[in-house]
C-alpha positions as a printed Julia matrix, in Angstrom:
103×3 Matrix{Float64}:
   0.0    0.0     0.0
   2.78   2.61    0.89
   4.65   1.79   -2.81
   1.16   2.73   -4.51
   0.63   6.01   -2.29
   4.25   6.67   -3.11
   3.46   5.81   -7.09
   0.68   8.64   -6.86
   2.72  11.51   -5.02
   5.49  11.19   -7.61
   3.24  10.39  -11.07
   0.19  12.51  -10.41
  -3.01  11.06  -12.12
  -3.91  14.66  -13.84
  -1.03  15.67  -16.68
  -0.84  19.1   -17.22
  -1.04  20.59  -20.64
   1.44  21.6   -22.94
   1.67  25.48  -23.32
   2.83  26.46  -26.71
   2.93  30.19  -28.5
   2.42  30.76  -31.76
   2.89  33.94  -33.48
   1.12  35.77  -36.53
   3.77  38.57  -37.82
   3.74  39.4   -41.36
   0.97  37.29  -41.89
   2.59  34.62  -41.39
   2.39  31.8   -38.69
   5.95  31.73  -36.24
   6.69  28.7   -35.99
   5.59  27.29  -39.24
   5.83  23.81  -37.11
   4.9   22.76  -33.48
   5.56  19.09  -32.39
   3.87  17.64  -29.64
   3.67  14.89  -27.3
   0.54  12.15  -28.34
  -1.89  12.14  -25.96
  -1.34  15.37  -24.08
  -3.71  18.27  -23.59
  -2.49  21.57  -25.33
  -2.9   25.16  -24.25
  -2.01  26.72  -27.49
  -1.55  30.91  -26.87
  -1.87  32.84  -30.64
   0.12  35.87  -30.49
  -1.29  37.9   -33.32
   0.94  40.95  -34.0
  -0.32  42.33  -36.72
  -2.51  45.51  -37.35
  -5.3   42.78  -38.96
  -7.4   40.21  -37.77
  -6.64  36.45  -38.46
  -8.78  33.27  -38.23
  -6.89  30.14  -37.12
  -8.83  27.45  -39.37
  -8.1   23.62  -38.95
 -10.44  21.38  -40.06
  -8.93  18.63  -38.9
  -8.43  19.9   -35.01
 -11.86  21.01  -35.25
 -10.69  24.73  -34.27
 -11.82  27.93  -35.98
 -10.87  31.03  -33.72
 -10.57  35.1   -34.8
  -7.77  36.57  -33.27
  -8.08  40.28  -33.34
  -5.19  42.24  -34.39
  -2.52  43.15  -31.52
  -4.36  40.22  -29.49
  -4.06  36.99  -27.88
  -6.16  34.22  -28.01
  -5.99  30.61  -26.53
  -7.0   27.68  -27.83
  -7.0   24.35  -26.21
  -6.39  21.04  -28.26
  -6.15  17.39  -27.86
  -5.26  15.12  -26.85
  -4.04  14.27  -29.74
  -3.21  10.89  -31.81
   0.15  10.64  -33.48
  -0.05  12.79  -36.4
   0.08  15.72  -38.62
  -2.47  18.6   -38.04
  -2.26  20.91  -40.56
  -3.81  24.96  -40.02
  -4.2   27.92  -41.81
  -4.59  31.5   -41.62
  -8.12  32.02  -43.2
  -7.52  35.48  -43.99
  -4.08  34.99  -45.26
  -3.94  31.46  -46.38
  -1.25  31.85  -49.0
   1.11  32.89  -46.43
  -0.42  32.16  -43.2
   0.45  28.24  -42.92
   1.48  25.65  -40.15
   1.19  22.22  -38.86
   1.01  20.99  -35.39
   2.84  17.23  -35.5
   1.93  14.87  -32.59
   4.51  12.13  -31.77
């Protein structure tokens, strides 16, 4: 009984999330690439720097978010299965490009 209680103090049942920034300067997503862990919750912060608005669009994360210009917005994810998640800027999409890969 002591090993288990001694099991939960040092590998706490609740993970916490990953917190990742992204950036939007120039129209353009900073980093064009985030990799993750599988299976962990994400707490992803948009940074957008611009003097425009830009949507965050990913179809498959299921996310579409505005983020007003010289704002932050957070979006939470996952967790997510190995794999590349692909997002765009909707208001800049020949520019505004990224992926989020889970391994």
């Amino acid at each position: 009984m002591k090993y288990l209680l001694l099991t939960v103090l040092l590998f706490p049942l609740t993970a916490k999330a990953a917190d990742l920034l992204l950036t939007i300067k120039d129209h353009q997503f900073q980093p064009t690439e985030l990799v993750v862990p599988s299976g962990t919750k994400i707490k992803l912060r948009i940074d957008n720097q611009d003097s425009t608005p830009e949507e965050f669009d990913s179809y498959l994360l299921n996310r579409e978010k505005v983020i007003a210009a010289h704002s932050m917005a957070i979006i939470y994810l996952g967790p997510l299965t190995p794999g590349r998640y692909p997002f765009t800027g909707e208001f800049h999409q020949a520019t505004a490009q990224g992926v989020i890969v889970a391994q």
